[in-house]
C-alpha angles and dihedrals in degrees: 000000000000102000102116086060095097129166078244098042101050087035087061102043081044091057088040087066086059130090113255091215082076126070102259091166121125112277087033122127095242092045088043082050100049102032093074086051098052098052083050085046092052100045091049087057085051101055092048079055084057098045094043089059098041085058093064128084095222091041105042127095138185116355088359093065102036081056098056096041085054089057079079110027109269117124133182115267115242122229117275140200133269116237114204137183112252126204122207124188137190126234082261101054097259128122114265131189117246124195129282108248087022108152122219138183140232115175102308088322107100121194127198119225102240109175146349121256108166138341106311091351113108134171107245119191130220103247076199103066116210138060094312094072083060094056101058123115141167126039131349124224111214107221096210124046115274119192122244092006115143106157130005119181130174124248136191133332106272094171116012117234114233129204106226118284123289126228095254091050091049095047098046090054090052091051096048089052091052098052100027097046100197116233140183093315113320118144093272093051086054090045096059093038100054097034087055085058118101114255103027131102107182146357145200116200117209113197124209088001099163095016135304113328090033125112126171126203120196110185134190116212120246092257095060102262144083119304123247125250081254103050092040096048079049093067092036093059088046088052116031114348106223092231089055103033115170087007093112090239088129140056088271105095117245109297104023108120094195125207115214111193141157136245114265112234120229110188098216112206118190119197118186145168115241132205116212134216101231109286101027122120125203084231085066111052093029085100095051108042072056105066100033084058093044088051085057098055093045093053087051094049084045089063097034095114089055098048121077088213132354120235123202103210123205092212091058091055090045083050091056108040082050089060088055109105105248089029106123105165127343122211137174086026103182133190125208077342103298130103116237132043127306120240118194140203128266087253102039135094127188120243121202106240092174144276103300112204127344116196 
């Protein structure tokens, strides 16, 4: 806004207020008096920039922000902690219990044991909140002693784990609450409700589904896959409690008999055939054709809840693998085996399963 408000600029407009009859060169009294001035002058012009643009929703970052989304009762969500499946074994082999508020280590990462889920299968939670809890594997090491364990390893990811939220999250969220003014119940109302759940990344809300009364809910985790039994039976407990469907017991409004389901994964596999620059082996750009098909995937999953269906296209991928250095022309590109795009279902997201045959 304030560009054109240069040192040069105001320093100009400052010697055109004064007489000619008097030196304004450089080096003059009258310049050496004004050209302090002018630089204070300009760097005042760019911190209002700054502020003007900190005032503004679109504009804002950090605590200034956090400051305007709070005007209308949307705060940033603090990071949370990952809650993982834990496996304990007997010297035998067998399944053993382990005590409930146990403490075990990975690394320099320790999870809690929280709750009890099966013989020998436990909840553990991340003592670290954020994204990292999510990213363990391999063995744990109890800290204290635990009777008749021989061996605990950790499993898969039952609730993920989220970093606190980042500016354009936070922002989005404001944004849709603004246009989309959640009410008694309607989708938007159900939208803002689940996504600010931890845990989840994303959801599509499917009114009347199986008649009047009837809502479903199908949710993507926050790291970009399907949602485990636990954290799904956790929504549906906040919503509608299975027990008490339609009964209003839960945040779901009198009537409303709510669905909680999960995203259905489909593993998505490209061949090609790739034409080198000389020198170039297939050996040698195979990484990396990899993960610039694999970053495409994943940008198509992180948009999932705004698209009605995602389409794999075929001239997407063509357009990646080009980009790789050695990559001279690309042709039969095919995914899952088959020639053409890939359109999936409402309730599907694609999840990258690897690159298939380059040839």
């Amino acid at each position: 806004m304030y560009e054109a408000q240069t040192y040069e600029a105001l320093l100009e407009r400052m010697l055109a207020r004064v007489s000619d009859q008097m030196d304004k060169r450089e080096g003059s009294i009258i310049y050496d008096a004004l050209a302090p001035a002018a630089i204070e002058l300009a760097q005042m012009y760019v911190e209002l920039d700054v502020q003007t643009k900190l005032s503004f929703a679109d504009t804002a970052t950090g605590e200034y922000l956090e400051r305007r989304t709070a005007e209308y009762g949307i705060q940033r969500q603090t990071a949370s902690a990952s809650v993982r499946k834990g496996l304990f074994y007997a010297a035998d082999g067998s399944k053993t219990e382990v005590p409930i508020g146990s403490r075990l280590a990975s690394g320099e990462l320790i999870y809690k044991v929280t709750g009890r889920l099966a013989v020998g299968e436990y909840a553990l939670e991340c003592e670290t909140k954020g994204e990292i809890g999510n990213t363990a594997v391999g063995a744990l090491l109890p800290l204290d002693y635990i009777a008749g364990l021989a061996v605990a390893t950790l499993d898969g990811v039952l609730v993920p784990g989220e970093d606190t939220e980042h500016d354009e999250a936070l922002r989005s969220r404001y944004l849709q609450a603004i246009n989309e003014q959640p009410f008694g119940g309607n989708v938007a109302d159900y939208k803002q409700t689940i996504q600010a759940m931890e845990g989840v990344g994303g959801v599509k809300v499917f009114p009347a589904w199986q008649g009047g009364g009837t809502v479903k809910c199908t949710v993507i985790s926050s790291d970009g896959r399907k949602p485990s039994s636990e954290l799904i039976a956790r929504i549906q407990t906040a919503i509608d409690p299975e027990v008490n469907k339609g009964q209003g017991l839960g945040l779901a409004p009198i009537g409303h008999r709510v669905t909680i389901a999960g995203v259905e994964e489909v593993v998505i596999t490209v061949s090609a055939k790739l034409t080198l620059t000389p020198g170039t082996t297939i050996g040698q750009v195979q990484a990396d054709v990899n993960e610039a098909l694999s970053s495409y995937i994943k940008s198509l999953t992180a948009d999932w809840r705004n698209q009605e269906q995602i389409i794999v296209r075929v001239s997407q991928l063509d357009a990646r693998m080009l980009g790789v250095k050695g990559v001279a022309d690309v042709s039969n590109t095919t995914i899952n085996g088959q020639a053409g795009n890939v359109t999936l279902g409402a309730e599907q997201i694609a999840v990258w399963g690897g690159v298939g045959k380059l040839e």
